[in-house]
PyMOL Python script that loads the backbone (N, CA, C, O; Angstrom):
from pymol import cmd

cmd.read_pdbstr("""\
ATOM      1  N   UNK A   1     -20.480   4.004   6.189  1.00  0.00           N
ATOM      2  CA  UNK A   1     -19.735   2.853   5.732  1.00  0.00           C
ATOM      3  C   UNK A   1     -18.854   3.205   4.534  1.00  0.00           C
ATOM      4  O   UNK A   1     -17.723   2.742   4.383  1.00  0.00           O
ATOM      5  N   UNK A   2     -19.573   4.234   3.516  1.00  0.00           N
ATOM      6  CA  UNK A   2     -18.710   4.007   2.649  1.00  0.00           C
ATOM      7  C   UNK A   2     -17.079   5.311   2.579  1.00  0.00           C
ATOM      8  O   UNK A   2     -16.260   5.408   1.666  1.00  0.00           O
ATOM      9  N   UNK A   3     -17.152   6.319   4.257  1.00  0.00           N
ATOM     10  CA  UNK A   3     -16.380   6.877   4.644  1.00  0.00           C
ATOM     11  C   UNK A   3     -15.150   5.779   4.948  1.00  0.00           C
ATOM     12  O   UNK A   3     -14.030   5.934   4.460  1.00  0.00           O
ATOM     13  N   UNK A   4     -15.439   4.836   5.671  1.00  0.00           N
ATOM     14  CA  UNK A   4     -14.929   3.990   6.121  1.00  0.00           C
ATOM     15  C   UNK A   4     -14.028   3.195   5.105  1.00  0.00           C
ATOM     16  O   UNK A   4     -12.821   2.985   5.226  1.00  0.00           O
ATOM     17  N   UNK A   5     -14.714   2.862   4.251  1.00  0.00           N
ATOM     18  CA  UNK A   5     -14.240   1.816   2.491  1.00  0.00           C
ATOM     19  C   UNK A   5     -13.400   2.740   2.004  1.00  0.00           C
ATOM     20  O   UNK A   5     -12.317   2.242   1.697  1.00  0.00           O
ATOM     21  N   UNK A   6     -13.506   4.272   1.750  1.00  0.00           N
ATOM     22  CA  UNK A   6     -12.327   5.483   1.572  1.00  0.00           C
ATOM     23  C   UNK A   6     -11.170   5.390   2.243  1.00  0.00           C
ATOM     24  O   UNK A   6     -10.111   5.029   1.730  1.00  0.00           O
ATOM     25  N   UNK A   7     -11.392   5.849   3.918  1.00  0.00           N
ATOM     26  CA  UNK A   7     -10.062   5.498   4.535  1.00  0.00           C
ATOM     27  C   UNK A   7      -9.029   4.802   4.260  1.00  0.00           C
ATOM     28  O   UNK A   7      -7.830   5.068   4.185  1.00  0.00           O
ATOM     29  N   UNK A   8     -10.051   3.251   4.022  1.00  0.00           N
ATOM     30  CA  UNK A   8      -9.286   1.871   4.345  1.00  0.00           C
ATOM     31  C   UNK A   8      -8.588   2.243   2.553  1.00  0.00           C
ATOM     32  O   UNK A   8      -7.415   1.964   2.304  1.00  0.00           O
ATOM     33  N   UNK A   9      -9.198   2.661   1.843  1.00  0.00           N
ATOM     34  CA  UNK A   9      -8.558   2.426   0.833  1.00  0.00           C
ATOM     35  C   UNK A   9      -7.356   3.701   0.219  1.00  0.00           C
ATOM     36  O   UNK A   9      -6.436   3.561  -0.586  1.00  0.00           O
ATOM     37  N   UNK A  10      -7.807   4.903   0.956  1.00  0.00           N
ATOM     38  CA  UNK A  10      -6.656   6.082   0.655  1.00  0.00           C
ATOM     39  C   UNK A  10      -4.822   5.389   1.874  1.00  0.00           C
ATOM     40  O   UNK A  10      -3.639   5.560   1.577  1.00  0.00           O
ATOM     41  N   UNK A  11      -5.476   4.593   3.272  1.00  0.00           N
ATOM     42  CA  UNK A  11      -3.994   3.859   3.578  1.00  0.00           C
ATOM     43  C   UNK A  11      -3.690   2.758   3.123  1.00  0.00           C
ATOM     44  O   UNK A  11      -2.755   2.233   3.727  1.00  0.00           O
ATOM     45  N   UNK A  12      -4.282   1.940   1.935  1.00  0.00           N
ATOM     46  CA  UNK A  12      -3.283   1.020   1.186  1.00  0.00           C
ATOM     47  C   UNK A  12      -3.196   1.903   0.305  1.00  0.00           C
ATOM     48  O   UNK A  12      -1.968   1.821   0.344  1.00  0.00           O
ATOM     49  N   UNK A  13      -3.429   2.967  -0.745  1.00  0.00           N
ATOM     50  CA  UNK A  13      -2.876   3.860  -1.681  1.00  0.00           C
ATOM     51  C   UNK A  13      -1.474   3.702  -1.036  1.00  0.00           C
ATOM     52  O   UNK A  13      -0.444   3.131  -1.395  1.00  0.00           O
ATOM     53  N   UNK A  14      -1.918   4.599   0.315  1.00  0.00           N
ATOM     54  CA  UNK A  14      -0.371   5.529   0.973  1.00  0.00           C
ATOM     55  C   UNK A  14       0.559   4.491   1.266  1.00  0.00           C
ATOM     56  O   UNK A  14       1.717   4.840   1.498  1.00  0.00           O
ATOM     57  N   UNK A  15       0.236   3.137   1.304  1.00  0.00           N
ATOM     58  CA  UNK A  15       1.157   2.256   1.978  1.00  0.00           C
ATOM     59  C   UNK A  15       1.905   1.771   0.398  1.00  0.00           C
ATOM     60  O   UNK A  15       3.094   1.522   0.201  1.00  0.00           O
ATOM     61  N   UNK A  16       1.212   1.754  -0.207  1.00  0.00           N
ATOM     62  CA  UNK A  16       1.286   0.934  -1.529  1.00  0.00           C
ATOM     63  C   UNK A  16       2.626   2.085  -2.291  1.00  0.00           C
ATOM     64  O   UNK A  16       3.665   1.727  -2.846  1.00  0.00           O
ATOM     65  N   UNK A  17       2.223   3.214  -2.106  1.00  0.00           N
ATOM     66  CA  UNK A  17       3.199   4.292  -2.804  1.00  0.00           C
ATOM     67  C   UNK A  17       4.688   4.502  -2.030  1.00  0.00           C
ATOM     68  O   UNK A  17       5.819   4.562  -2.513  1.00  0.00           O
ATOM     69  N   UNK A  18       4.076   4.619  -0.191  1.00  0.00           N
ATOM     70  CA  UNK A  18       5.294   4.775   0.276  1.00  0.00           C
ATOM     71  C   UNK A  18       6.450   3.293   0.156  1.00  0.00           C
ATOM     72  O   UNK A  18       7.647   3.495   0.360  1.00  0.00           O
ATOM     73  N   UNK A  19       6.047   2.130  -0.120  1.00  0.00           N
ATOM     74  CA  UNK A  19       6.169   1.208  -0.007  1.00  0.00           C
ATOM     75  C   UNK A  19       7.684   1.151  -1.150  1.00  0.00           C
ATOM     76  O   UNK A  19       8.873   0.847  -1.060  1.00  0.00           O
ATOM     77  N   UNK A  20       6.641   1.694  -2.283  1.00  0.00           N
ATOM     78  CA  UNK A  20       7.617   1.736  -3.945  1.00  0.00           C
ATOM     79  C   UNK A  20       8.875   2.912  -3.463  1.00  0.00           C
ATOM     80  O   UNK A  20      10.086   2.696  -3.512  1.00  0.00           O
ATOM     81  N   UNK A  21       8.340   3.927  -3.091  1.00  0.00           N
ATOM     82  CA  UNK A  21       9.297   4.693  -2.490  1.00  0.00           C
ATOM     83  C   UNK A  21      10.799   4.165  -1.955  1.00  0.00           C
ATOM     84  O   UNK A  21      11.942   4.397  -2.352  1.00  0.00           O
ATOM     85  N   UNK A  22      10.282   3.385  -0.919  1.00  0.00           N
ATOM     86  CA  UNK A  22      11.261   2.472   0.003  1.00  0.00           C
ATOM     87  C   UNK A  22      11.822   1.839  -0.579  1.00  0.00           C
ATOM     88  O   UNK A  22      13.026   1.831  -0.322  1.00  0.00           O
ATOM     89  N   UNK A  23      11.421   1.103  -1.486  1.00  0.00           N
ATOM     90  CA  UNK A  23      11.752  -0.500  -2.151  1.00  0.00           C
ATOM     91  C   UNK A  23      13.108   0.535  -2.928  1.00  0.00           C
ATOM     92  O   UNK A  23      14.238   0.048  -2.938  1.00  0.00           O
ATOM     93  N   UNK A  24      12.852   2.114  -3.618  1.00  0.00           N
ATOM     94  CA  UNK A  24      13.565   2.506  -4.599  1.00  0.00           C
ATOM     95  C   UNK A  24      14.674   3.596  -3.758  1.00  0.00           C
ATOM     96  O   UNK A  24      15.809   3.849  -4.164  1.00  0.00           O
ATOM     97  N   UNK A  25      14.353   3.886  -3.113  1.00  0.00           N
ATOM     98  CA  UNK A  25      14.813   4.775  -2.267  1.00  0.00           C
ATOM     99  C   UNK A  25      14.641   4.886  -0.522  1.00  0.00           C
ATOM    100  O   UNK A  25      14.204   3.882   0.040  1.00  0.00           O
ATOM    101  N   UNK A  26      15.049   6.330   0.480  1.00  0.00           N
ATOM    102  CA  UNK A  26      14.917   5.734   2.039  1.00  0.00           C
ATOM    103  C   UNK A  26      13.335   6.513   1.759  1.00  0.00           C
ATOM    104  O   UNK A  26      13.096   7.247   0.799  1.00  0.00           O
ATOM    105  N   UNK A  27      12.366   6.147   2.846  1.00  0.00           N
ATOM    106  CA  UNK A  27      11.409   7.026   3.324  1.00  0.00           C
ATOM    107  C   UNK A  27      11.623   7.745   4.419  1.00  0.00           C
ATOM    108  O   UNK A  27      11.857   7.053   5.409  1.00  0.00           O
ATOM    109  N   UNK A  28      11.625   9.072   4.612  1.00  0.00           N
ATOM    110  CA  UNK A  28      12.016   9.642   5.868  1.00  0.00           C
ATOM    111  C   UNK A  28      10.925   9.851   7.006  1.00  0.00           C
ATOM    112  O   UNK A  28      10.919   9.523   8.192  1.00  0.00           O
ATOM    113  N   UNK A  29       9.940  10.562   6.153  1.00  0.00           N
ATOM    114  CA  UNK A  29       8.852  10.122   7.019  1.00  0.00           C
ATOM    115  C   UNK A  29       7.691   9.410   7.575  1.00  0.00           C
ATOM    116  O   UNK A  29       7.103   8.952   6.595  1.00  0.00           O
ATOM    117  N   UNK A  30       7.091   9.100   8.592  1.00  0.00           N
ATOM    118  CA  UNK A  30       6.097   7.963   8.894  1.00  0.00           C
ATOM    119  C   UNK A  30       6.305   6.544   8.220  1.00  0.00           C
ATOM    120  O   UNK A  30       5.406   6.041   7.546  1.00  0.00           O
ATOM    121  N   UNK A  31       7.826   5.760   8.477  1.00  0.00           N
ATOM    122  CA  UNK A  31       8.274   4.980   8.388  1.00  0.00           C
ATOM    123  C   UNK A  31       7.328   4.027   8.572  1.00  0.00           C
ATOM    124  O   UNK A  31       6.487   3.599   7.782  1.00  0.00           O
ATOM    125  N   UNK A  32       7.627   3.648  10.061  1.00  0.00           N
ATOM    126  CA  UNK A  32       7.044   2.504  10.623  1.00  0.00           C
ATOM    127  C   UNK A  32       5.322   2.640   9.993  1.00  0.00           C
ATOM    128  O   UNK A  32       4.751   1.632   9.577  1.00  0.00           O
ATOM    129  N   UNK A  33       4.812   3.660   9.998  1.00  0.00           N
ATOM    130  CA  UNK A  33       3.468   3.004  10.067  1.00  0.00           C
ATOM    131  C   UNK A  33       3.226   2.991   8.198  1.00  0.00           C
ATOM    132  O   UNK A  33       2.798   2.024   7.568  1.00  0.00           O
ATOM    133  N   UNK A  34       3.564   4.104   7.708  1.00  0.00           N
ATOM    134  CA  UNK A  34       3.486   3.635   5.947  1.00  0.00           C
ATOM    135  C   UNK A  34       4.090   2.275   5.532  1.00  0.00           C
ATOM    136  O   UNK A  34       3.515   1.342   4.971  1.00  0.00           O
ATOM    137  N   UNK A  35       5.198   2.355   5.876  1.00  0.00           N
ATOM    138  CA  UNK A  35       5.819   0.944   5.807  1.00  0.00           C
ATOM    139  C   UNK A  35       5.569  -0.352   6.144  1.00  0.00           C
ATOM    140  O   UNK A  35       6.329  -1.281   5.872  1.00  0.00           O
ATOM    141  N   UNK A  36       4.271  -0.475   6.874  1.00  0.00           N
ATOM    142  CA  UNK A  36       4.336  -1.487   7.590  1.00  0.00           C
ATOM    143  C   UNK A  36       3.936  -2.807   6.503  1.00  0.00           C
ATOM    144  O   UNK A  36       4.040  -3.898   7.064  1.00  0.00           O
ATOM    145  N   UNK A  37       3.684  -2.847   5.661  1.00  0.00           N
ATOM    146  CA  UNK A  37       2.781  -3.681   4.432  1.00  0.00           C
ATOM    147  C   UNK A  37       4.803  -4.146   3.862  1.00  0.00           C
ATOM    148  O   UNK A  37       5.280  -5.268   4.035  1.00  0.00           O
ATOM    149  N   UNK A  38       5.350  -3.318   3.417  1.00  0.00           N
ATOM    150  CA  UNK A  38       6.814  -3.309   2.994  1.00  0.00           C
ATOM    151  C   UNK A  38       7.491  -4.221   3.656  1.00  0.00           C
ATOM    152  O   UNK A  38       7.863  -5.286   3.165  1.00  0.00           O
ATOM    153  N   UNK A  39       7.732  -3.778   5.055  1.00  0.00           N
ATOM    154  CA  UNK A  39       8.492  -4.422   5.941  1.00  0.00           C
ATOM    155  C   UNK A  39       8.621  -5.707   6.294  1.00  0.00           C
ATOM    156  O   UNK A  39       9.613  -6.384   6.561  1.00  0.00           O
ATOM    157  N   UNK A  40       6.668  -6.113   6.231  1.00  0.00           N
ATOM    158  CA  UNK A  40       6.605  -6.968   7.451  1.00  0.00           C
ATOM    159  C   UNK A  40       5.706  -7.995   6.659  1.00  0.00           C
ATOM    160  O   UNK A  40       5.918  -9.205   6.726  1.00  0.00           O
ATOM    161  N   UNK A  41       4.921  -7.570   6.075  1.00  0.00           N
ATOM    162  CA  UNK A  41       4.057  -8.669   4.656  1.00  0.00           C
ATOM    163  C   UNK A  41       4.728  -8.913   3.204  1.00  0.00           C
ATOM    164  O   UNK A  41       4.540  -9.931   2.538  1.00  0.00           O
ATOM    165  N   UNK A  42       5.314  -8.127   2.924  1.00  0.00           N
ATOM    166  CA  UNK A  42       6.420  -8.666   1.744  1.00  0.00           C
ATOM    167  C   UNK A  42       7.418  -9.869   2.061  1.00  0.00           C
ATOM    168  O   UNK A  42       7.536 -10.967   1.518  1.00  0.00           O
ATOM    169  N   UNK A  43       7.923  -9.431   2.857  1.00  0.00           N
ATOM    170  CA  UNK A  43       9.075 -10.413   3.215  1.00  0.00           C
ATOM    171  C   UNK A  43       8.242 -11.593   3.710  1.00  0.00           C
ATOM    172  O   UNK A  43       8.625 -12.466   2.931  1.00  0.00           O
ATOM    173  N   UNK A  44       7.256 -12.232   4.590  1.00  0.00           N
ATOM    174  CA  UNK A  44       7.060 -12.860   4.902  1.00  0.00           C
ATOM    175  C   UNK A  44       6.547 -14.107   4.001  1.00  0.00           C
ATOM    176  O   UNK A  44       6.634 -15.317   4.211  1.00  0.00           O
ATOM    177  N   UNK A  45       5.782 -13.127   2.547  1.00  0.00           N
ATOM    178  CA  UNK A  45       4.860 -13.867   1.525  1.00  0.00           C
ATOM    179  C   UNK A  45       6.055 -14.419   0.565  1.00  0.00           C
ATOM    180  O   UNK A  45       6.442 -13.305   0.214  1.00  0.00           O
ATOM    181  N   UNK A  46       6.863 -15.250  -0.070  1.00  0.00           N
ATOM    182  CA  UNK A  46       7.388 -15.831  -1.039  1.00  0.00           C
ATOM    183  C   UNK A  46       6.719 -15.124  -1.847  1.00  0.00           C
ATOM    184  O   UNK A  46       6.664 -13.935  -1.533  1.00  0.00           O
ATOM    185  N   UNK A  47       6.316 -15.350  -2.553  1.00  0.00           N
ATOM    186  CA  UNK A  47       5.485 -14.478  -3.848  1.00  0.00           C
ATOM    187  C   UNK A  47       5.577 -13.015  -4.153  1.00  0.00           C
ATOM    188  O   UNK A  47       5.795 -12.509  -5.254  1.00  0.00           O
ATOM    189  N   UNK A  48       5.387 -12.440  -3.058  1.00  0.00           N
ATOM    190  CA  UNK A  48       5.519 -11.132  -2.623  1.00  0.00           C
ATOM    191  C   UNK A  48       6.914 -10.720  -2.701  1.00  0.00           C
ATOM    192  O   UNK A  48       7.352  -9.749  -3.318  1.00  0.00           O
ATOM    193  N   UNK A  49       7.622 -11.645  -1.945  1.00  0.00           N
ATOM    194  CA  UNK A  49       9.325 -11.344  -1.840  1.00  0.00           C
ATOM    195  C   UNK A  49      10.030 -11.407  -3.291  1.00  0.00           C
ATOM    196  O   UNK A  49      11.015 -10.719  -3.559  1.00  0.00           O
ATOM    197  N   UNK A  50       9.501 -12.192  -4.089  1.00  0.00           N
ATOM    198  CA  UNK A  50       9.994 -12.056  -5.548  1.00  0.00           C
ATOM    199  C   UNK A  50      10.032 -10.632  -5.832  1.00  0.00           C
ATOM    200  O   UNK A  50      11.052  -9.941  -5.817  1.00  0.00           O
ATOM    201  N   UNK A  51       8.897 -10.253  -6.082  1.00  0.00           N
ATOM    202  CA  UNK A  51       8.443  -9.058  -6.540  1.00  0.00           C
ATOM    203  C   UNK A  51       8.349  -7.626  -5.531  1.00  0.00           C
ATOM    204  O   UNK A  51       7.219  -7.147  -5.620  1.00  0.00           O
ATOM    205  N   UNK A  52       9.019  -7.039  -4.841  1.00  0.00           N
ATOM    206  CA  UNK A  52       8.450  -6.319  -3.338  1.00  0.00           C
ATOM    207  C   UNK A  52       8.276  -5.109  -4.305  1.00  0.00           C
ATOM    208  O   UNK A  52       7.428  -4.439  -3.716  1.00  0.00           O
ATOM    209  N   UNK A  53       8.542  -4.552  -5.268  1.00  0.00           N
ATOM    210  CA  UNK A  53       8.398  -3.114  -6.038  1.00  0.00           C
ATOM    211  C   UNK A  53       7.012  -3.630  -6.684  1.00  0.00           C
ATOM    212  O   UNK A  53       6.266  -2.651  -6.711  1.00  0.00           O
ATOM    213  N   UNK A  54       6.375  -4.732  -7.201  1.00  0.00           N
ATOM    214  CA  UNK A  54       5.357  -4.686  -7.926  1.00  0.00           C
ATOM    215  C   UNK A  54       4.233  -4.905  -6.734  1.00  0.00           C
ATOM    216  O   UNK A  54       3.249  -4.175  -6.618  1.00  0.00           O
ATOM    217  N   UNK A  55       4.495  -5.899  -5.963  1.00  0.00           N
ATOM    218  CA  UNK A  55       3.525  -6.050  -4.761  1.00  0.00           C
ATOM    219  C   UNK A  55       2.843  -4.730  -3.900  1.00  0.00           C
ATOM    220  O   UNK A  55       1.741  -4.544  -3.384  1.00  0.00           O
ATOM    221  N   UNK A  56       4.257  -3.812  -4.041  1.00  0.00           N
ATOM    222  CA  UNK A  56       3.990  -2.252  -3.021  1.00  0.00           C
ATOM    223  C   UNK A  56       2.947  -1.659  -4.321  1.00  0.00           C
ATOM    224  O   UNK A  56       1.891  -1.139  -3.962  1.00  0.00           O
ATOM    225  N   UNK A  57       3.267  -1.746  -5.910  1.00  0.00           N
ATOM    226  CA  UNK A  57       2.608  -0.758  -6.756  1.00  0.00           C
ATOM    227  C   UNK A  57       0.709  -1.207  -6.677  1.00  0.00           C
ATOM    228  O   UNK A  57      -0.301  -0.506  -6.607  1.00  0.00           O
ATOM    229  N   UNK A  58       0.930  -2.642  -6.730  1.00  0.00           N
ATOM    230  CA  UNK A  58      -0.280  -3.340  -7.091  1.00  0.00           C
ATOM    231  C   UNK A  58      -1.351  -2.557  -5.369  1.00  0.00           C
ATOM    232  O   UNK A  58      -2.562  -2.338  -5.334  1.00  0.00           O
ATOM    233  N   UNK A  59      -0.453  -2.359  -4.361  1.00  0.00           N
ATOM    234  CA  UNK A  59      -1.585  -2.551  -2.688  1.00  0.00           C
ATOM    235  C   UNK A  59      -1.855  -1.076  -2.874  1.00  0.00           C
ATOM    236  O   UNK A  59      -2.802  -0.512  -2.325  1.00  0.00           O
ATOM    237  N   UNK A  60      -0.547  -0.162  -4.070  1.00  0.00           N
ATOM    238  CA  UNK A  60      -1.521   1.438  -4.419  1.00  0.00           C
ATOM    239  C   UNK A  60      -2.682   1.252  -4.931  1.00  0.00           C
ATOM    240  O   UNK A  60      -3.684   1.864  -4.560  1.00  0.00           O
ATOM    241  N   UNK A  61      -2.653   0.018  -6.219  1.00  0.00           N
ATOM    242  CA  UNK A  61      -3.624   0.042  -7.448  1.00  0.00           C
ATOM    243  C   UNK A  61      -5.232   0.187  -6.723  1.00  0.00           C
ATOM    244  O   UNK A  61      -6.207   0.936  -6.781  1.00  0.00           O
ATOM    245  N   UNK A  62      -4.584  -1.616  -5.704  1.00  0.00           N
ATOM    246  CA  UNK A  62      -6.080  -2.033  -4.768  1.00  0.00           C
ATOM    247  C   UNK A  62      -6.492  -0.814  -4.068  1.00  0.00           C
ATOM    248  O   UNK A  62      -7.673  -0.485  -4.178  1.00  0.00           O
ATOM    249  N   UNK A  63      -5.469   0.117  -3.160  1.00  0.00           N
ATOM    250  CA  UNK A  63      -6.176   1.212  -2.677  1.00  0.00           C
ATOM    251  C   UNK A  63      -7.344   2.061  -3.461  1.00  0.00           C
ATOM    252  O   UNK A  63      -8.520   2.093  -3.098  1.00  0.00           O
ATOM    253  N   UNK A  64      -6.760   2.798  -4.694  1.00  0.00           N
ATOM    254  CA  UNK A  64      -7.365   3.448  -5.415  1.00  0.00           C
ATOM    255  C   UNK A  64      -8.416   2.452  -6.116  1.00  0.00           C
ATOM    256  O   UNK A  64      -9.316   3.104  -6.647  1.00  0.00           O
ATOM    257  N   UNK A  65      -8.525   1.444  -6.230  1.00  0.00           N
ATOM    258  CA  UNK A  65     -10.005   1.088  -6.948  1.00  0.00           C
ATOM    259  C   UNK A  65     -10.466   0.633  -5.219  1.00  0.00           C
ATOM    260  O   UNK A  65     -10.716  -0.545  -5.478  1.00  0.00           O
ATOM    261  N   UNK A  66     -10.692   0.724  -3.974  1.00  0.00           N
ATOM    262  CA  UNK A  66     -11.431   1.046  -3.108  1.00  0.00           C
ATOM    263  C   UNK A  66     -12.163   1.787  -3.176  1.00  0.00           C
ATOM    264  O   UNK A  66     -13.380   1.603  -3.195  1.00  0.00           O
ATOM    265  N   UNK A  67     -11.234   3.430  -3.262  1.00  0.00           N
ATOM    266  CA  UNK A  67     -11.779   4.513  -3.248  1.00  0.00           C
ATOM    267  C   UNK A  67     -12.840   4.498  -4.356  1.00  0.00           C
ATOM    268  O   UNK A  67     -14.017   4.170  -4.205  1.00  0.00           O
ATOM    269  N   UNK A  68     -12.302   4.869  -5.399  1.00  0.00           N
ATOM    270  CA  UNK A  68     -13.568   5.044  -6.962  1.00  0.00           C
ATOM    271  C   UNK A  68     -14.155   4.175  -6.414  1.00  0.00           C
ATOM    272  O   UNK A  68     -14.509   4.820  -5.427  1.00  0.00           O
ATOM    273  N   UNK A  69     -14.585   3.124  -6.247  1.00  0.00           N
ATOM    274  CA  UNK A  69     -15.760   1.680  -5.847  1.00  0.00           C
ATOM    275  C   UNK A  69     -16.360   2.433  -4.969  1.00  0.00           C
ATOM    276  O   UNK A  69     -17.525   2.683  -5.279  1.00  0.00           O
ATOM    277  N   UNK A  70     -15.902   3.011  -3.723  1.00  0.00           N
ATOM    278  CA  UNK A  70     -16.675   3.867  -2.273  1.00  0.00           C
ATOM    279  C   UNK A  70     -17.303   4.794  -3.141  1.00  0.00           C
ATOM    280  O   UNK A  70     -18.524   4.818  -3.301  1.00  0.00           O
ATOM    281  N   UNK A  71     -16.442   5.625  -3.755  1.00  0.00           N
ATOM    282  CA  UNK A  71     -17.178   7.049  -4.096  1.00  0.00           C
ATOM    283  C   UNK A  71     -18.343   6.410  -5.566  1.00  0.00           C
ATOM    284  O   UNK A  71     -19.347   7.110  -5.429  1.00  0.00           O
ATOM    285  N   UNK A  72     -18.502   5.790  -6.365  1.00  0.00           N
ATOM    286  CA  UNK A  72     -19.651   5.702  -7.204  1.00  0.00           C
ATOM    287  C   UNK A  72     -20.763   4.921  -6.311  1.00  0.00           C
ATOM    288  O   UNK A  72     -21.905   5.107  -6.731  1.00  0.00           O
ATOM    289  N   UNK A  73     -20.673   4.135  -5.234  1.00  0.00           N
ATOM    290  CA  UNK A  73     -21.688   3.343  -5.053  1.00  0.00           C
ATOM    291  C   UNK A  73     -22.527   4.421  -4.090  1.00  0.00           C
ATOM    292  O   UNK A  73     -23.629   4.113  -3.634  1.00  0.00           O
TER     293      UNK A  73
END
""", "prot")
cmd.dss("prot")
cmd.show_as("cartoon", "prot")
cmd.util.cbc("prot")
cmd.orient("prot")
């Protein structure tokens, strides 16, 4: 399980980073699937759409306190 709580949390890192990437610049690779949080949940959330560079930094932050949370427990 707590392999699992890693995963889930090293692809919102990757989504969260490639995301800021995008928002600042193109991403060339693994678009569609890094991107998909960018693309398709930013725009949809008002809240989110204000902010799409802090929303992408914050779904790195949540990734990485997944991980540390998986790996101490």
């Amino acid at each position: 399980m707590r392999k699992a709580i890693q995963v889930t949390g090293l692809i919102l890192l990757l989504q969260g980073v490639s995301g800021a990437i995008d928002h600042l610049a193109v991403q060339p690779f693994m678009g569609v699937f890094l991107n998909f949080f960018n693309r398709v949940i930013v725009p949809r959330v008002e809240i989110l759409a204000a902010q799409p560079l802090f929303a992408n930094l914050a779904l790195a932050v949540l990734g990485l306190v997944l991980i540390i949370a998986a790996a101490r427990s």
